[in-house]
N, C-alpha and C positions, 0 to 999 in steps of 0.2 A: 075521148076524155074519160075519164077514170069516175065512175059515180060512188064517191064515197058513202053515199044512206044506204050500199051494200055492207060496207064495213060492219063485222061483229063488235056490237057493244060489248067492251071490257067492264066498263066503269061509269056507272051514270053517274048527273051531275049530282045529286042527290046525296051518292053514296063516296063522293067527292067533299061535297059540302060537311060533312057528317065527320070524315077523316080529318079534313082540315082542323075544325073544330079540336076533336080530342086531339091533334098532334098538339095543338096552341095550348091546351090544357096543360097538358105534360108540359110542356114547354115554360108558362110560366111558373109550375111548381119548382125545377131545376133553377129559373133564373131571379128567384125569388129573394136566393141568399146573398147577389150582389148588388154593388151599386148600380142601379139606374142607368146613371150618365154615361155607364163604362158598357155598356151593349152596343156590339152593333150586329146588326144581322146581316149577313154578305149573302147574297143571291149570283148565281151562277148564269148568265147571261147566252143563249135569247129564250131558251128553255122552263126557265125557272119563272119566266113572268107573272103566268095565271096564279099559280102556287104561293107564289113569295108574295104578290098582293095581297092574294087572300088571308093566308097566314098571319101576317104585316098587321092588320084591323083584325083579326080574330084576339092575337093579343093585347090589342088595345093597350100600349105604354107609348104615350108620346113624347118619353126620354130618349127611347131606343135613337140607334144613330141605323141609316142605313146604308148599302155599300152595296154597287154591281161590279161585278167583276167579268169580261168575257174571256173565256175559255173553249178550246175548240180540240175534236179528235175524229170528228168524222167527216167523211166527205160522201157527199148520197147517204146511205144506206148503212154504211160500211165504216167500223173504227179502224185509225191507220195504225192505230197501237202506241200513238206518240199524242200527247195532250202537249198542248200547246199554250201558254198564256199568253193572252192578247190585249192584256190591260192590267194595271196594277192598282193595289190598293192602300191606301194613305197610312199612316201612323198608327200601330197594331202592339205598341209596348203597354203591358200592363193593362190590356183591354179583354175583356169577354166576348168571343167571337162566333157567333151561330153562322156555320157554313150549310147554307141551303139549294140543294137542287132536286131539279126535276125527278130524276131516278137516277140508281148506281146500279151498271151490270158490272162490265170490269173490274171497276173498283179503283181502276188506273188516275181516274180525275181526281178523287176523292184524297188518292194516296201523294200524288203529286202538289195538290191544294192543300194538303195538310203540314207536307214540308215546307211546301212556302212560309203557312202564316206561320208554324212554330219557329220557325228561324227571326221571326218578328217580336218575339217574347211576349205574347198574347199569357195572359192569366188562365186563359183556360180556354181551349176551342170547343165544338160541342157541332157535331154534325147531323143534318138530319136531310132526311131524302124522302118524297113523296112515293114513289114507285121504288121496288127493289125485287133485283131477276138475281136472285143467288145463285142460279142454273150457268150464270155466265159469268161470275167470278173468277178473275187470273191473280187477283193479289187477294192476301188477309185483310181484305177492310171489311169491317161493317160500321156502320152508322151509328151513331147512339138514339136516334129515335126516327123509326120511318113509317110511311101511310102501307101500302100494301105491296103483298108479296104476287107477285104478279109469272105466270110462265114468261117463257124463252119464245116471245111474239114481239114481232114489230109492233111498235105501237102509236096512234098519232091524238088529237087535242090536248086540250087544256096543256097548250105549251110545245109538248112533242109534235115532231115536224118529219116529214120528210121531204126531203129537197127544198124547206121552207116553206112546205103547204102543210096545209090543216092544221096547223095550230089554234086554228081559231075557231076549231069545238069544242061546244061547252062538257060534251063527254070523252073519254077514253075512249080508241077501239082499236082494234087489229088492224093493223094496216095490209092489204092484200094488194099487190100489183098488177095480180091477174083478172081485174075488174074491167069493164070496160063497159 
C-alpha cells in the first residue's frame, strides 16, 4: 500500500487558503462591471471540487448561477491527448461565464472548453485555473487568472487524483509511485 505522508508537500493548505482568497479577489474586481444575474461559474468536474467550492464562498454573490460540467483526458497517470466532453452545459447566450479548473498543463482542456462555450455566444468567457505547469504546454492557452505556477510533477489533493485516490487531501503534494 503506497503511504502517501511520504509525499513531498507542494502546497499547504494554508498557502491554499490564501491563493483562493486573492484569486476571488481579482475575480470579483473583473466581474464587478456586469450584471449579477448573468454569472455563472462552470467548474470542470471531479477535479475542480475543492477549489470551485472554496472559490464559490470566497466570492460571496448569491446571484451567481453555478454549472459542472465533466470533462475527461486522462486515463491513470497519462493524457490520451483527446479531451473528451462528458456532459453539457445549459443556455450560454449573452451570459458571463468563468470556466474553472483544477490546473492547466496542456492547455488541450481549456482550448477545447473554450471552443465549446464560445460557439454558445457567451458575452464574455473569463478562465481561471488553480495550478498551472507552463513546462507542459502543447497549445497557446493561458488563463486569465490563475493560483500558482507549479514544476512538471505529478501532483495529488485538494481535487487532484490519481487513479481517483487522494483527492481528498487538504494539501497539494508530489505524487510518487515509488512509495511503498
Amino acid at each position: 500500500m503506497c503511504d502517501y505522508t511520504k509525499f513531498e508537500i507542494l502546497l499547504t493548505r494554508k498557502q491554499i487558503n490564501s491563493k483562493v482568497a486573492e484569486i476571488a479577489e481579482q475575480l470579483k474586481i473583473k466581474l464587478q462591471k456586469y450584471n449579477e444575474h448573468n454569472v455563472i461559474l462552470v467548474g470542470l468536474l471531479k477535479g475542480v471540487v475543492f477549489f470551485f467550492v472554496d472559490l464559490v464562498r470566497a466570492l460571496d454573490n448569491p446571484y451567481y448561477n453555478i454549472e459542472l460540467i465533466k470533462v475527461s483526458s486522462y486515463v491513470d497517470d497519462k493524457s490520451t491527448g483527446e479531451v473528451r466532453i462528458k456532459s453539457r452545459l445549459g443556455e450560454l447566450d449573452g451570459k458571463v461565464i468563468v470556466l474553472i479548473d483544477d490546473i492547466i498543463d496542456t492547455g488541450r482542456t481549456f482550448q477545447v472548453l473554450t471552443k465549446y462555450i464560445l460557439e454558445r455566444n457567451p458575452q464574455e468567457l473569463i478562465s481561471v485555473a488553480f495550478l498551472d505547469k507552463p513546462e507542459r504546454r502543447i497549445v497557446d492557452f493561458h488563463p486569465d487568472f490563475s493560483g500558482y505556477k507549479i514544476p512538471d510533477e505529478f501532483v495529488v489533493g485538494y481535487g487532484l487524483d490519481y487513479n481517483d485516490k487522494f483527492r481528498c487531501l487538504s494539501d497539494i503534494r508530489i505524487y510518487s509511485n515509488n512509495q511503498s
